[in-house]
C-alpha positions in Angstrom: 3.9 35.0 -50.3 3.2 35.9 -53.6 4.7 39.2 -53.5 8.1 38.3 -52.6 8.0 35.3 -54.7 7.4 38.3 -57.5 10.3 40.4 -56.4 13.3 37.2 -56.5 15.0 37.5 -59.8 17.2 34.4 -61.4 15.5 32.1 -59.1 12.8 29.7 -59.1 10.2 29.9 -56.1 7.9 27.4 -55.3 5.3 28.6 -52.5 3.2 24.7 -51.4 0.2 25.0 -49.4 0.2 24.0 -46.3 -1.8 20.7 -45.9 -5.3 21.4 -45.1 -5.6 24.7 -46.4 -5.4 26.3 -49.7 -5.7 23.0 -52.6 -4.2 20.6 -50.5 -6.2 18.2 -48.4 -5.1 17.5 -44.8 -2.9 14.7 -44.2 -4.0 11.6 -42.5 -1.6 11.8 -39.5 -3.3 15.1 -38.6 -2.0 18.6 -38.5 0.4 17.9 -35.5 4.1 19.4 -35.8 5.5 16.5 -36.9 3.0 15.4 -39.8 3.9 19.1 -41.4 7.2 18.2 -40.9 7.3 14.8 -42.2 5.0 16.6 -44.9 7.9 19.0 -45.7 10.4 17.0 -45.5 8.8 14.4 -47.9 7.9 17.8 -50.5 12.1 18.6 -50.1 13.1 15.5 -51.2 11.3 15.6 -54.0 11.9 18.8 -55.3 15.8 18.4 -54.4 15.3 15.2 -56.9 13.4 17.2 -59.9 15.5 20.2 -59.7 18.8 18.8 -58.6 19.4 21.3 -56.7 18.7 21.8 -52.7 16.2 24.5 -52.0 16.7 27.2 -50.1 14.0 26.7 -46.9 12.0 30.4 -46.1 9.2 30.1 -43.5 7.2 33.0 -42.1 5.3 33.2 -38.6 3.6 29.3 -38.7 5.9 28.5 -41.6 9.1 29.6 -39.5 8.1 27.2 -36.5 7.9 23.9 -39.6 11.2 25.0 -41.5 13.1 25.6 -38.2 11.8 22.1 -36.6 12.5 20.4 -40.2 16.3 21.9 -40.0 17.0 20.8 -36.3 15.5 17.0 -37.1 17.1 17.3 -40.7 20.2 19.4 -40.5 21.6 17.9 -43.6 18.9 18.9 -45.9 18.4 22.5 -45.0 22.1 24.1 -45.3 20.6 27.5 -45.5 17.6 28.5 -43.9 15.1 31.4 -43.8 12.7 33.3 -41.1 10.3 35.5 -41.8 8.4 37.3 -38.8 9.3 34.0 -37.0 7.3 33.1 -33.9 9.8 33.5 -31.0 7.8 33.6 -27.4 5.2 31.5 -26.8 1.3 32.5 -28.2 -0.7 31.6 -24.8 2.2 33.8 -22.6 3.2 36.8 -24.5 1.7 40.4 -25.2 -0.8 38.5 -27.4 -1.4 35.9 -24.9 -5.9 36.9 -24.3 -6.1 37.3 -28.2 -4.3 34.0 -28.5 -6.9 32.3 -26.2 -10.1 33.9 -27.8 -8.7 32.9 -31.1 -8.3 29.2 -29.7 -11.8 29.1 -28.4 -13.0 30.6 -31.7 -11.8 27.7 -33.8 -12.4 25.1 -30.8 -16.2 26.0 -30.9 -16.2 26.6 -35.1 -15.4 22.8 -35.0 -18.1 21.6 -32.2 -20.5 23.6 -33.9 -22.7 21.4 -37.2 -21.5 22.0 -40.5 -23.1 24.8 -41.8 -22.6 27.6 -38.8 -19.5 26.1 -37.8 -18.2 26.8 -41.9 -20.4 30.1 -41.5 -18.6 31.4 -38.4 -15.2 30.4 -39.3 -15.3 31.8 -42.4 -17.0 35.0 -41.3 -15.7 38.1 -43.7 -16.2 40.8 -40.3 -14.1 38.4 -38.1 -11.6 38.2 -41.0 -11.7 41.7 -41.7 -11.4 42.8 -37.9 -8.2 39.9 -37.9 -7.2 42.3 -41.0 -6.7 44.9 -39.5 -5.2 44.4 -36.1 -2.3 42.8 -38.0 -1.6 45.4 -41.0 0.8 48.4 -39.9 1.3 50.7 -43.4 -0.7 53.8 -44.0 -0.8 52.9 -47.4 -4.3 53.0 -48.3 -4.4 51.0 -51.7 -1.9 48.7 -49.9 -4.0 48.1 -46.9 -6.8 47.7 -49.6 -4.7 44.8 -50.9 -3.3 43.4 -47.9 -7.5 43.0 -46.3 -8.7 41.4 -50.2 -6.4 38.9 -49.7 -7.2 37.8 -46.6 -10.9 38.1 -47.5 -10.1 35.8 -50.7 -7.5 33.1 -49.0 -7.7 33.1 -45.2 -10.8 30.6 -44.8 -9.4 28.2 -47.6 -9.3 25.5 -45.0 -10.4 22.0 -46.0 -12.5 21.5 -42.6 -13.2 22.7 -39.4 -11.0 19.7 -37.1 -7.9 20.1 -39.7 -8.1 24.0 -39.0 -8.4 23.9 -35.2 -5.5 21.1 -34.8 -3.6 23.3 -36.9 -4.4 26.6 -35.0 -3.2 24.2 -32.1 0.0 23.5 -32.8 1.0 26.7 -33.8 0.0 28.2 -30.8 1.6 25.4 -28.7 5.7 25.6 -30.8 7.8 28.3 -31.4 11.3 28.7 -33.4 13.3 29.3 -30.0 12.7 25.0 -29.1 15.4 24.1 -31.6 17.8 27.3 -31.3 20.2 25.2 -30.3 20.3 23.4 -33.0 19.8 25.8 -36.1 24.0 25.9 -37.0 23.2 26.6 -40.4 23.4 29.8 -42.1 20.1 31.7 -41.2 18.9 34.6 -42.0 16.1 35.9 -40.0 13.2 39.0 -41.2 11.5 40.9 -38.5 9.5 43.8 -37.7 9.9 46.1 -35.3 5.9 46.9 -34.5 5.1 42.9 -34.4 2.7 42.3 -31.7 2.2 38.5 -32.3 6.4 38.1 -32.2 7.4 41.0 -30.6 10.7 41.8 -31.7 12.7 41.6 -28.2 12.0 37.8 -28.0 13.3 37.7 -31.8 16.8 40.1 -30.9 17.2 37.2 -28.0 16.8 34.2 -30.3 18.9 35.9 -33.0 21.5 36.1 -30.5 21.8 32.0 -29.8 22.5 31.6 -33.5 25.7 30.7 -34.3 25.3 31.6 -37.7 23.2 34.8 -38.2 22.3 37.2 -40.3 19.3 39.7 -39.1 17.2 42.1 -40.8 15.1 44.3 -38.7 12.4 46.2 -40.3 11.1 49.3 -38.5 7.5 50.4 -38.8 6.0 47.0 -39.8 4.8 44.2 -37.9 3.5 41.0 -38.5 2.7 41.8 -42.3 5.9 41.5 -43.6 5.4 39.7 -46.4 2.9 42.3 -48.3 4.2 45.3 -46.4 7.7 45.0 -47.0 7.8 42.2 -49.4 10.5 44.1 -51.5 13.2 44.1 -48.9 12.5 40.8 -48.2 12.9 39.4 -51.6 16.2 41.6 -51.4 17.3 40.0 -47.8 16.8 36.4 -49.3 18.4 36.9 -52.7 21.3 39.0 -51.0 21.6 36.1 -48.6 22.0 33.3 -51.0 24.0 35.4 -53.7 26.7 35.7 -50.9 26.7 31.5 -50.3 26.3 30.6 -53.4 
């Protein structure tokens, strides 16, 4: 997220790890919807009592199905609320639906595998690169030069092989449209036109069960938002919480 995190003037961003990956070790409850939420919720409060300010929630594709959960539960800590790319039809039934399952089986047997293979074949720069690029859309060169280094650098920072299947689990098994009903908030929503893991007619349907909308479609990006089109993004959000503010 670093990229639109670059592009947001006058605020401050602060971009956590998700627990289990990057610097932050898995939490004991497991990597279950609820622990991340708990997890964020917890992380809200606590930056809400440094800054004394509430924080504006943005979540993209895994992240959008936490912050969404978090202000359906939580309502009263989220008052305006972000989704990036979020993940609106479920992984195991959509378009996506025999990647989805080879992915799962990929990370099931990465974990019943011993240590050293298991860590090998998880972390496996081809498999990472091939993951690469299916998802990247732009015909930028140097960009898509970018946009495969960082996954090469960040995508296997997982703490260990059971925290990173459970996790590929339960984002596989949620999506954002389970608490639509609940999300009357101010929200704006980020999407691309060319996303194949949340195509955009399941998003256009969830947009329209919000009460409280405001929709920016993106054409000829997909999933990649975030270092494709990280520019309008940053623009979305801080054009969003300029007009609430």
């Amino acid at each position: 997220m670093d990229l639109i995190a670059g592009d947001i003037r006058g605020r401050e961003v602060i971009v956590p790890d998700l627990p289990g990956f990057g610097r932050t070790p898995p939490l004991e409850s497991g990597s279950g919807l609820k622990s991340f939420v708990d997890y964020l919720l917890a992380l809200h409060a606590e930056i809400t009592r440094l800054r004394q300010t509430v924080p504006i929630m943005v979540g993209h594709s895994f992240g959008s199905i936490i912050v969404s959960h978090l202000a359906a539960a939580h309502p009263e800590a989220v008052p305006e609320l972000v989704l990036i790319n979020p993940i609106t039809s479920p992984a195991l039934e959509g378009s996506a639906r025999f990647l989805t399952a080879l992915t799962r089986i990929y990370y099931s047997f990465g974990a019943w595998l011993p240590e050293r293979p298991g860590r090998a074949l998880l972390g496996n720069r081809l498999i990472v690169r091939a993951m690469s690029e299916v998802m990247a859309t732009t015909a930028d060169r140097g960009l898509r030069r970018y946009v495969h280094d960082q996954h090469a650098q960040h995508f296997s920072s997982f703490s260990d092989r059971k925290s990173l299947a459970e996790a590929f689990a339960t984002s596989v098994e949620h999506t954002v449209t389970e608490v639509a009903a609940d999300l009357s908030m101010p929200t704006l929503v980020i999407a691309g036109d060319r996303d194949t893991i949340a195509p955009i007619g399941p998003t256009r349907a969830f947009v329209a069960r919000l009460s409280d909308v405001e929709f920016v479609e993106l054409p000829g990006v997909g999933h990649l938002v975030h270092y494709e089109r990280s520019a309008e993004a940053a623009a979305a959000i801080m054009s969003f919480s300029a007009g609430r503010d």
